[in-house]
C-alpha positions in Angstrom: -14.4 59.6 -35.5 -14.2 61.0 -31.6 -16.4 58.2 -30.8 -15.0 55.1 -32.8 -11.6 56.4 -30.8 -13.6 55.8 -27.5 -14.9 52.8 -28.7 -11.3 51.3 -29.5 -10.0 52.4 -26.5 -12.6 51.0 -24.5 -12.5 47.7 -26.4 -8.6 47.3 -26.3 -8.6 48.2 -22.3 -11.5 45.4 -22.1 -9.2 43.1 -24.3 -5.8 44.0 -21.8 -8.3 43.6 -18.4 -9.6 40.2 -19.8 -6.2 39.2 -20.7 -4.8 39.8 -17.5 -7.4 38.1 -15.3 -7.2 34.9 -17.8 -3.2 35.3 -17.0 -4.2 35.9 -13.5 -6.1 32.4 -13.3 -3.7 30.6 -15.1 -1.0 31.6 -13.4 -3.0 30.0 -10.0 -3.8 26.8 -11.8 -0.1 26.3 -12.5 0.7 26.9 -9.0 -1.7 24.7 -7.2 -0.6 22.0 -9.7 2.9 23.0 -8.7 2.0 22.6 -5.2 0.0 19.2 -5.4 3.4 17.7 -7.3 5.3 18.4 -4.2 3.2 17.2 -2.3 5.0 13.7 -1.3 3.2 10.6 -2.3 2.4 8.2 0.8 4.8 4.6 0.6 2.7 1.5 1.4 5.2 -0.9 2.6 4.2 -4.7 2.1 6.0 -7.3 3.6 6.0 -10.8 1.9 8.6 -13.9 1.9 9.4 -13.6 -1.4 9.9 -17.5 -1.4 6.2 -18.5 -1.8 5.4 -19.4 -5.3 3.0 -18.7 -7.1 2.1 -16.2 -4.4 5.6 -14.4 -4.5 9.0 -14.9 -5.0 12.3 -13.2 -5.7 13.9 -12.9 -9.1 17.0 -10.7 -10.4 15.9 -9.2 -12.8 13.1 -6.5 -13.5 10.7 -8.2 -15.9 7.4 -9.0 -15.8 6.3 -6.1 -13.5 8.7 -7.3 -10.8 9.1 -4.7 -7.8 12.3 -4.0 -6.4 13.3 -5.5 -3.0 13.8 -3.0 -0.4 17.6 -3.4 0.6 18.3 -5.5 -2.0 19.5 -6.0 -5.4 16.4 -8.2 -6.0 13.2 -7.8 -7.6 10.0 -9.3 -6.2 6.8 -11.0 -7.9 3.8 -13.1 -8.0 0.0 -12.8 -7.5 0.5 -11.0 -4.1 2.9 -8.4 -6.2 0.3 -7.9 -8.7 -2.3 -7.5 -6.5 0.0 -5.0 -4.6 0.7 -3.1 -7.1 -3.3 -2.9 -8.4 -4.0 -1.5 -4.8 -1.1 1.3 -4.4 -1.8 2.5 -7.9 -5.2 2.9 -7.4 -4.9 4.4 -3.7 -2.2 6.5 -5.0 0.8 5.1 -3.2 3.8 4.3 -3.6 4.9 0.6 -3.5 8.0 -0.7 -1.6 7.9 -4.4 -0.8 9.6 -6.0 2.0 11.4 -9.6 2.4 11.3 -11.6 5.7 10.3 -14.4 7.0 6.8 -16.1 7.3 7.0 -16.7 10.8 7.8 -12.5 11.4 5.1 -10.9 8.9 2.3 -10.7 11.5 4.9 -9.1 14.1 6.1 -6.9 11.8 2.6 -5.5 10.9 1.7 -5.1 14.5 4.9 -3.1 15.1 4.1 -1.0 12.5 7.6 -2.1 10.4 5.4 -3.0 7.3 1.9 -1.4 6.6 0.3 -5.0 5.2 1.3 -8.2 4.9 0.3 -9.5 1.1 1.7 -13.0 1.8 -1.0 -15.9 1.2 -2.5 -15.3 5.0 -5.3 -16.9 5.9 -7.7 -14.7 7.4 -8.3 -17.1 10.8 -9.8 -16.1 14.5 -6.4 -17.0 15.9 -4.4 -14.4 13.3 -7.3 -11.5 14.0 -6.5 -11.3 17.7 -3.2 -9.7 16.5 -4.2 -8.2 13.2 -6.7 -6.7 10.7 -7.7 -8.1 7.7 -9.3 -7.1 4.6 -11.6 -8.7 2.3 -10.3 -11.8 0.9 -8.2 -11.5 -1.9 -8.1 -14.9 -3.1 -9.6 -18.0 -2.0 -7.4 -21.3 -1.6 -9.1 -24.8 -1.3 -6.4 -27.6 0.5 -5.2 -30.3 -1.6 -2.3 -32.9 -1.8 1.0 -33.0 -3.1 2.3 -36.1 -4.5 5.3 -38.1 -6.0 4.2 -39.4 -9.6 5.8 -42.8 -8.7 4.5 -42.9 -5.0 2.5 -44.8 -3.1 -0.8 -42.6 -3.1 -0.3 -41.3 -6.9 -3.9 -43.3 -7.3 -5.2 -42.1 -4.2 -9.0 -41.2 -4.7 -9.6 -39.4 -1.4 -8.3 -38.2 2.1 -8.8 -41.6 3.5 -6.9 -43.2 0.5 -3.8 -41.4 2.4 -4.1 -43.4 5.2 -0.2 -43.8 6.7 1.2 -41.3 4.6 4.4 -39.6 6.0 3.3 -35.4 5.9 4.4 -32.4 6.4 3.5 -28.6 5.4 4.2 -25.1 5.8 5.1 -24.2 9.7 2.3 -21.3 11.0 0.1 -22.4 8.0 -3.7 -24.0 8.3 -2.2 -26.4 5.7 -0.1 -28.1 8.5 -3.4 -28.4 10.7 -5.2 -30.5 7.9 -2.9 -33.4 8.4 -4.4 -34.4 11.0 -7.3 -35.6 8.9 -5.3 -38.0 7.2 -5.8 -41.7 8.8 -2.8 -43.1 10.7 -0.7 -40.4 9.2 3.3 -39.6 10.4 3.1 -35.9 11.2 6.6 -34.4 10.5 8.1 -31.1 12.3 6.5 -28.1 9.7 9.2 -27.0 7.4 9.1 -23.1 7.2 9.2 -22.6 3.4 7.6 -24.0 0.2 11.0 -24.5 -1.8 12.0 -26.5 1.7 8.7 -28.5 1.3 9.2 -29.7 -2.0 12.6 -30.6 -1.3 11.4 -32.7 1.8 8.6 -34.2 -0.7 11.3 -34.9 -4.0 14.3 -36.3 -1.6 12.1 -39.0 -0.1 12.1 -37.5 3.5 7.9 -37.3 2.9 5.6 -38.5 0.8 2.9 -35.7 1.3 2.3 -32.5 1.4 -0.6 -30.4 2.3 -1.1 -27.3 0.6 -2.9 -25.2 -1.1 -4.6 -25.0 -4.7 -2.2 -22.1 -5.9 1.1 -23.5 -4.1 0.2 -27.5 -5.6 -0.2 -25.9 -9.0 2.7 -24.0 -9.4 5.3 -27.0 -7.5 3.7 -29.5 -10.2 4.2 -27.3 -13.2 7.8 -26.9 -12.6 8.4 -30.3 -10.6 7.2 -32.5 -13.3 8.0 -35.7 -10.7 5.2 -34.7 -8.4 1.3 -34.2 -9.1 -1.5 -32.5 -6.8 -4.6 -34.3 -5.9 -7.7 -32.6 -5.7 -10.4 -34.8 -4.2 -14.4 -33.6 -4.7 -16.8 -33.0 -2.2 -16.6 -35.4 1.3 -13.2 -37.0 0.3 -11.5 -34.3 0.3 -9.8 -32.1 3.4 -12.9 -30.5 5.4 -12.2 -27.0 5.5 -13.9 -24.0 7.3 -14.5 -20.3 5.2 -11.8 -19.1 6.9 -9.3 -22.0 6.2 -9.9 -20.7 2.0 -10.5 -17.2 2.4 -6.7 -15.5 1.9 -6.6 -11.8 3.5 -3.9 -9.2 3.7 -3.4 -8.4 7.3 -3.2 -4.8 8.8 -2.4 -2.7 12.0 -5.3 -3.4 13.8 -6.9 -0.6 14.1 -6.1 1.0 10.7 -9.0 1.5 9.2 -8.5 4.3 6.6 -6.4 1.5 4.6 -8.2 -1.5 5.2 -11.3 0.4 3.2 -9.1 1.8 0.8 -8.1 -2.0 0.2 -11.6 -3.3 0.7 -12.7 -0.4 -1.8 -10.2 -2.0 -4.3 -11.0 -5.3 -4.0 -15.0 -5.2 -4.3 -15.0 -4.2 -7.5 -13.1 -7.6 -8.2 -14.5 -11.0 -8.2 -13.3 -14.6 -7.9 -12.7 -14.9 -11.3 -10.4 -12.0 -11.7 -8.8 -13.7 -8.7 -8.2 -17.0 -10.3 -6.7 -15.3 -13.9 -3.9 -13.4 -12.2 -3.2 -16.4 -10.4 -2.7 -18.3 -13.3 -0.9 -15.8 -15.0 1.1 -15.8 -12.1 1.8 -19.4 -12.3 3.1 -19.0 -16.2 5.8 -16.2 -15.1 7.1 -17.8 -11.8 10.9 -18.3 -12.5 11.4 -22.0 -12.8 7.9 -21.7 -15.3 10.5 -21.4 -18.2 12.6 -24.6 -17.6 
């Protein structure tokens, strides 16, 4: 009986010393996941105009995964929202998009307003004496953009333009690859899209140069105008870097262009090319 009482005792201070350790260790789990909760979450600010459909644009309200506007009432979207969101969540970051002007977004990344501009850039020697760029994130042939009842609605290739009066975006390669067009009449760039479709609807030109992504989405909601997208030698000769669209970055940042690049090679042109599209279906003018 004396010995059974030993053996209890024994057992049940066992039972108290193990429950006490296993309280112990849980108590410190709790408290470094308390501690790693407070620890604040690093913002990744992105500027973008938020006026470049299918790439971005603004919208007021929150559907479709649109991202509030920083310092505004406004929501943002598009492929470079999409894509923006893909690479905070999966570095961990919180998202805060920014609105301004195309002609500011490389200045603001090199003063270190924004942390990336997700904006349709492409990635060109001129741009990377300023800034950083990742991998691509999309890759843009140049096409054409024209009236339905115009003169070069049958056109066939670049030389099939010959005369045409042109324009593009202002700071864009686009604008550059008018020059290719026989005989052309080059008009002052225009700085946004919406303003270049005006310019092509109202008669003030009667071409555009642009990209795959930016023709698409002005034809499915203009049904007045059509893109042309001529094969092989008739069409615009481009260089890599005239396609290949980058986000641009502090030069010197290196810690987030690889956390980008990490991101983005596990993607390939395909996966590119279906959030486009899907980004073409949601754009706001999609539902009209």
């Amino acid at each position: 009986m004396k010995i059974a009482k030993i053996a209890k005792t024994v057992l049940c201070t066992a039972l108290v010393a193990s429950m006490a350790l296993m309280a112990g260790c849980g108590g410190s789990s709790g408290g470094e996941k308390k501690d790693a909760a407070k620890a604040p979450q690093k913002v990744l600010k992105v500027g973008m105009e938020c006026a470049y459909a299918p790439y971005n644009w603004s919208q007021t309200k929150n559907e479709n995964g649109a991202v509030p506007i920083a310092g505004s009432s406004e929501f943002a979207n598009g492929y470079d929202v999409m894509m923006a969101k893909k690479l905070a969540d999966s570095m961990n970051m919180k998202l805060e998009i920014h609105k301004m002007e195309w002609d500011g977004l490389a200045p603001a990344v090199v003063s270190g307003k924004i942390d990336a501009a997700i904006a349709g850039m492409s990635i060109t020697s001129k741009r990377k004496q300023t800034v950083d760029f990742t991998k691509p994130y999309y890759y843009a042939s140049v096409v054409a953009l024209v009236k339905k009842d115009g003169p070069f609605a049958q056109a066939k290739s670049v030389a099939d333009l010959k005369g045409a009066v042109a324009t593009s975006q202002l700071n864009t390669i686009w604008y550059d690859q008018i020059d290719q067009v026989p005989d052309v009449k080059k008009l002052p760039a225009i700085d946004t899209v919406p303003g270049m479709i005006v310019a092509l609807t109202s008669g003030k030109c009667n071409l555009l140069v642009c990209d795959v992504p930016t023709a698409k989405a002005a034809a499915f909601t203009n049904k007045d105008i059509m893109m042309l997208q001529f094969e092989g030698d008739k069409g615009f000769k481009t260089s890599r870097e005239d396609v290949e669209i980058g986000i641009a970055v502090k030069k010197g940042n290196k810690e987030l262009v690889e956390g980008m690049d990490k991101v983005l090679s596990t993607m390939k042109e395909e996966d590119f090319n279906k959030i486009m599209d899907e980004a073409i279906k949601i754009q706001p003018m999609a539902k009209n």
